[in-house]
C-alpha positions in Angstrom: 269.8 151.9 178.6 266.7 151.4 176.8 266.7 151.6 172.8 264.1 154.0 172.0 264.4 153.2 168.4 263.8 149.9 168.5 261.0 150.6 171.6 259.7 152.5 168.9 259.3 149.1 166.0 257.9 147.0 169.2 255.1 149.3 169.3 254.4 149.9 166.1 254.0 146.0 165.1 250.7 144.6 165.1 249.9 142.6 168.1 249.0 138.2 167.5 245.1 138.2 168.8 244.7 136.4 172.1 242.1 134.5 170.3 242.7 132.6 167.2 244.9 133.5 164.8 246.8 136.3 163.2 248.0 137.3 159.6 248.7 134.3 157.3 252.5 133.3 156.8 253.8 132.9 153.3 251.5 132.8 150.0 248.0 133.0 150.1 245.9 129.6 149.1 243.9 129.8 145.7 240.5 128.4 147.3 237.9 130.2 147.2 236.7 129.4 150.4 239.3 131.4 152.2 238.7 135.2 152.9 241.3 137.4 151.8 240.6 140.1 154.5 240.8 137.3 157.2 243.6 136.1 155.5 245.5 139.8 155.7 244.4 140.8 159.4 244.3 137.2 160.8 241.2 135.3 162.0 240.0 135.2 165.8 236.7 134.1 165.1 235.4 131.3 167.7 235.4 128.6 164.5 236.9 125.4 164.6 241.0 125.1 163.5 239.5 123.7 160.1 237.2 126.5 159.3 239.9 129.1 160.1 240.5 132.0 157.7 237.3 130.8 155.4 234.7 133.0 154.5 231.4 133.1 156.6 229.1 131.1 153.6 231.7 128.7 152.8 231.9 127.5 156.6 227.9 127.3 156.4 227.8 125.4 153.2 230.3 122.9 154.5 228.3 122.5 157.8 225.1 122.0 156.0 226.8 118.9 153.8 227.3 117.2 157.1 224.7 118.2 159.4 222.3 115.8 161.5 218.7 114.7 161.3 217.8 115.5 164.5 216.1 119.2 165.5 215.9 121.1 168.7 213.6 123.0 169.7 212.9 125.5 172.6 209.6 127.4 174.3 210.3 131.1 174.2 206.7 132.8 176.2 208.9 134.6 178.9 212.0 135.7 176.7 214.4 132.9 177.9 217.4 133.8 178.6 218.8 129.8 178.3 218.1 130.0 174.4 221.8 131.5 173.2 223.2 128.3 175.4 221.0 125.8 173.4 221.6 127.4 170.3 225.3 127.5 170.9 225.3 123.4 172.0 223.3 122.7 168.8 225.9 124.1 166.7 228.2 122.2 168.2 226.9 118.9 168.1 225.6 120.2 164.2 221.9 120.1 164.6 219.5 120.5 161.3 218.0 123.5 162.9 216.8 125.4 166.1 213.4 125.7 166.4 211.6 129.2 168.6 208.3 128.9 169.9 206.8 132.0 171.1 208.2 135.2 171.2 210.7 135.8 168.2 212.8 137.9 169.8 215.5 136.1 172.1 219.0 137.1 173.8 221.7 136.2 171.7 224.6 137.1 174.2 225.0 133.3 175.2 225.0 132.2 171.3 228.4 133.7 171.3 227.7 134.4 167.5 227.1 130.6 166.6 224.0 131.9 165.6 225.6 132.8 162.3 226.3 129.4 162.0 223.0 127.8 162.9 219.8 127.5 161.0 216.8 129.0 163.1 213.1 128.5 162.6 210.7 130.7 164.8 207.1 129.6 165.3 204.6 131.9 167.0 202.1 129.1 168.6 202.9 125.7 169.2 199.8 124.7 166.9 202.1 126.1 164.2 204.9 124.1 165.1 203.4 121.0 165.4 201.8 121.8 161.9 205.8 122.3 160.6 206.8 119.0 162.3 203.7 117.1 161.2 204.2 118.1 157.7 208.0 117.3 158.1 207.4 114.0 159.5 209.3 114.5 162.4 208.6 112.8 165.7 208.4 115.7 168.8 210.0 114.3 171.4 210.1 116.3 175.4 212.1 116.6 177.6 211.0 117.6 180.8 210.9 115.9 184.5 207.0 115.2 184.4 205.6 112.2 185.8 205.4 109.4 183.7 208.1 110.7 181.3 210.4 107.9 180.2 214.6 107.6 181.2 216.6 109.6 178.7 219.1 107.4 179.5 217.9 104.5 178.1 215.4 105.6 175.9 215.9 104.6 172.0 216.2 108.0 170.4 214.9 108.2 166.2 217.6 109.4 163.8 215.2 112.0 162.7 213.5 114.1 165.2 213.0 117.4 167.6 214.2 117.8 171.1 211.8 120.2 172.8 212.2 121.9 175.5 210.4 124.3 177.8 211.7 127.2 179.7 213.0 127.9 183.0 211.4 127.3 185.5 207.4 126.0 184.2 209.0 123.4 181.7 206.8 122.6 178.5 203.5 124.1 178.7 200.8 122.0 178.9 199.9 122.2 175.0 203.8 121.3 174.4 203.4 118.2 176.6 200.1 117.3 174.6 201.6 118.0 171.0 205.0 115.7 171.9 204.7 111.9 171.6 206.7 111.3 174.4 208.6 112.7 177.6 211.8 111.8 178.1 213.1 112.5 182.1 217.2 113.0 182.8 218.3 111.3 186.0 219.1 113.6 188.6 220.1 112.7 192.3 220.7 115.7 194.5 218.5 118.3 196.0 217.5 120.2 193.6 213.8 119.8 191.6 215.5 120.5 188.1 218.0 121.3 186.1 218.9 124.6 184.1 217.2 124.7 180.4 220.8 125.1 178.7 222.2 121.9 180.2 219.4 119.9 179.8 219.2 120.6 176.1 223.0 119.4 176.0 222.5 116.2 177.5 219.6 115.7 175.6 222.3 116.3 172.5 224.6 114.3 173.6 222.7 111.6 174.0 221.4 111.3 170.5 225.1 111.6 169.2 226.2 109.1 171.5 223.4 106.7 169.4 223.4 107.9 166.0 226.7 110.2 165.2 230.0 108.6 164.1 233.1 109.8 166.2 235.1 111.9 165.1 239.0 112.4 165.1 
């Protein structure tokens, strides 16, 4: 026989997210870096287990105390869908910034609301980044499968710099390739002429933190 009563409670309670987690057990912390309505309703935000229940700005302020020198970068003339994937992979390997060239306007969907998270700089011509960079003293470094680009994989990458990448398909456009100092190539060895946009900016990632970040726990 089935207890309708207590059928009743069951359906009544408020379900644990799939994601994340739900209302906080036992007294609330004093910090202000936790967010009382996050802390009431639960948290199942896609944020590290660290970061959980904190308030929006304090996550951003703790991210900008420990973020890298090195910039990305990313042509945008034929609205790009690969962009949300490389801005999504730059916050997760805590890049200074994300730098738009082209169209400012870009689809977000594969971000999956890091964007929040990530500092972005838009740039309507590449003379204009170049100018930022210049002024910035930051080295532009390609990467793109062009003849006479140099191994990504054993290339010295600086501490301070911008990945750049072209879209997919076309690469860097020919003034990107002029403005950068240097082409770097990734090693492929099927069939196929190139890689998508989105994985190519995370190698190109996780190369530099394999040379310059300290691991972490």
């Amino acid at each position: 026989m089935t207890d309708r009563a207590g059928a009743g409670r069951h359906r009544h309670r408020t379900p644990l997210p799939a994601v994340g987690v739900g209302p906080w057990d036992g007294n609330w912390p004093t910090d202000d870096r936790y967010d009382p309505e996050l802390l009431r309703y639960g948290d199942t935000r896609n944020v590290a287990d660290r970061y959980r229940y904190w308030r929006h700005d304090a996550i951003v302020t703790d991210l900008d105390g420990r973020r890298h020198p090195f910039h990305v970068a990313i042509e945008n003339w034929q609205h790009d869908l690969n962009i949300g994937s490389v801005v999504r992979t730059a916050n997760a390997f805590l890049a200074a910034e994300v730098h738009v060239v082209g169209r400012k306007r870009w689809n977000r969907r594969g971000a999956m609301v890091t964007d929040r998270y990530q500092h972005l700089r838009h740039h309507d011509s590449v003379q204009a980044f170049q100018q930022w960079a210049s002024y910035a003293d930051l080295p532009l470094l390609g990467v793109d499968n062009l003849p006479g680009a140099l191994p990504l994989e054993t290339a010295l990458l600086p501490r301070a710099c911008v990945l750049v990448f072209g879209q997919e398909g076309p690469g860097l456009s020919d003034e990107m390739r002029t403005a950068c100092g240097v082409t770097l190539s990734i090693a492929q060895f099927g069939s196929t002429r190139s890689i998508n946009a989105g994985a190519a900016a995370a190698i190109a990632m996780h190369a530099w933190v394999r040379q310059h970040a300290e691991p972490q726990e």
